[in-house]
N, C-alpha and C positions, 0 to 999 in steps of 0.2 A: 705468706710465711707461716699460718697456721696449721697444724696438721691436720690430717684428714682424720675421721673417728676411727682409731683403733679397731679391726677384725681381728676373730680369731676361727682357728679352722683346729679341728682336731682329729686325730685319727689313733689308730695302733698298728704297731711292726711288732713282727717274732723275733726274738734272739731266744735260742737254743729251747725250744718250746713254747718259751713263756712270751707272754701280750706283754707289750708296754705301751702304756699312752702317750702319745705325742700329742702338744700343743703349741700351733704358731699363733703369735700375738704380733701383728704389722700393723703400722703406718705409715702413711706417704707423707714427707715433709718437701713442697715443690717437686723434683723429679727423686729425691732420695728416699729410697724403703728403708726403715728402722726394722727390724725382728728379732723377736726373742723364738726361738726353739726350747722347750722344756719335753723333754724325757723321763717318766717317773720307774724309777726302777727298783722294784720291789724288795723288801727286806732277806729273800730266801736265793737273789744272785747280787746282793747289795755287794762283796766282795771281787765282783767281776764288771763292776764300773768301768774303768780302765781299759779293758776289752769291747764292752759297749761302745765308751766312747771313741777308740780307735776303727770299730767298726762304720761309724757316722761319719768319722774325716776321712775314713777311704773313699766313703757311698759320696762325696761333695766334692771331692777332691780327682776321684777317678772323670767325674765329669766334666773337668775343666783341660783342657788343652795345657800342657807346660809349655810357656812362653819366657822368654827371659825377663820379665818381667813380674812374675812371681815370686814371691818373696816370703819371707817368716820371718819375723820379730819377736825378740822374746825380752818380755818385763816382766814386774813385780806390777801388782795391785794391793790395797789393801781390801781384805775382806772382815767383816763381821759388825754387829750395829755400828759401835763408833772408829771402823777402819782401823783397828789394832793389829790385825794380824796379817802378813803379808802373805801371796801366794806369788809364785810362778805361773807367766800364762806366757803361750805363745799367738799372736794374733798372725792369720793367714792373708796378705795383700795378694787379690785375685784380678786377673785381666781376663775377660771376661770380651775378647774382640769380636766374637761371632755377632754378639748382642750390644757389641756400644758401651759395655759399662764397665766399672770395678767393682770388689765386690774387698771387703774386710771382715774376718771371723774367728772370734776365739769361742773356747769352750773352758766353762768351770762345772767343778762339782762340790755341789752343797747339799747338806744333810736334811732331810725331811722331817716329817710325821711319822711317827706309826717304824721307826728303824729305815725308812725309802731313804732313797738320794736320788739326788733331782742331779740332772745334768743338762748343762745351758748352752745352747747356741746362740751367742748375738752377732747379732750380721748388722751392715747396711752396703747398701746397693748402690753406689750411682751410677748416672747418665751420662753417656759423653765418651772422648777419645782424648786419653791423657799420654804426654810422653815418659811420666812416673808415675806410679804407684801410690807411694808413701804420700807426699800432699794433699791429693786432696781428697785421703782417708782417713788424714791427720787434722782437719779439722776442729777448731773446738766446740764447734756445737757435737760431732761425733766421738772424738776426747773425750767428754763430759758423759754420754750415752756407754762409754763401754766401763770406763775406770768407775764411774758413780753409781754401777749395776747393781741395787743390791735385792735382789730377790724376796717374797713374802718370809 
């Protein structure tokens, strides 16, 4: 039941000339991947987040087959040290049948260093063939992993 030691793998994607750094940070907990995606997006397209990040849920999203079983759920989290402030988030429930798994993912945007904003992808993955979605993405050890997210 312990996790495996955190990797991370980094790389950079173009949007509209400019580099952005991408960072995955995964662990395996038994057959389920945790991952954060962080995207640093610089001070001089900071007002084009929004675009960014819709660009990211097409590029995940185009790759999954529409099943009926896909879904999108939309809540509130709170965000900031002591969880004061609410956002809006939509989490994506993915079926995922070619490979056996589901797959769960929202995205936020939070404010950096230096004017950046970071934009977050957490996911997690599991294993197996379910006949719903929501259970067993719903989880509380996964619950706990998406709503307690709070970024450096």
């Amino acid at each position: 039941m312990f996790p495996s030691k955190p990797q991370l793998i980094e790389r950079s994607i173009t949007y509209q000339a400019t580099s952005l750094k991408q960072t995955l940070e995964f662990a395996k907990v038994n057959e389920d991947v945790f991952a954060v995606m962080t995207t640093q997006i610089p001070a001089t397209i900071a007002t084009q987040v929004k675009t960014v990040e819709q660009m990211l849920q097409n590029t995940l999203l185009q790759q999954v087959p529409t099943t009926q079983f896909n879904l999108v759920k939309e809540g509130t989290i709170r965000i900031g040290p002591t969880g004061q402030t609410k956002q809006i988030t939509q989490d994506y429930y993915l079926d995922l049948a070619k490979n056996k798994k589901v797959m769960r993912v929202r995205w936020l945007i939070r404010p950096a260093a230096n004017d950046f904003v970071n934009l977050y992808q957490i996911s997690v993955i599991r294993t197996g063939q379910f006949s719903q979605l929501e259970p067993p993405l719903s989880q509380e050890n996964i619950n706990i992993f998406f709503d307690e997210f709070r970024p450096n």
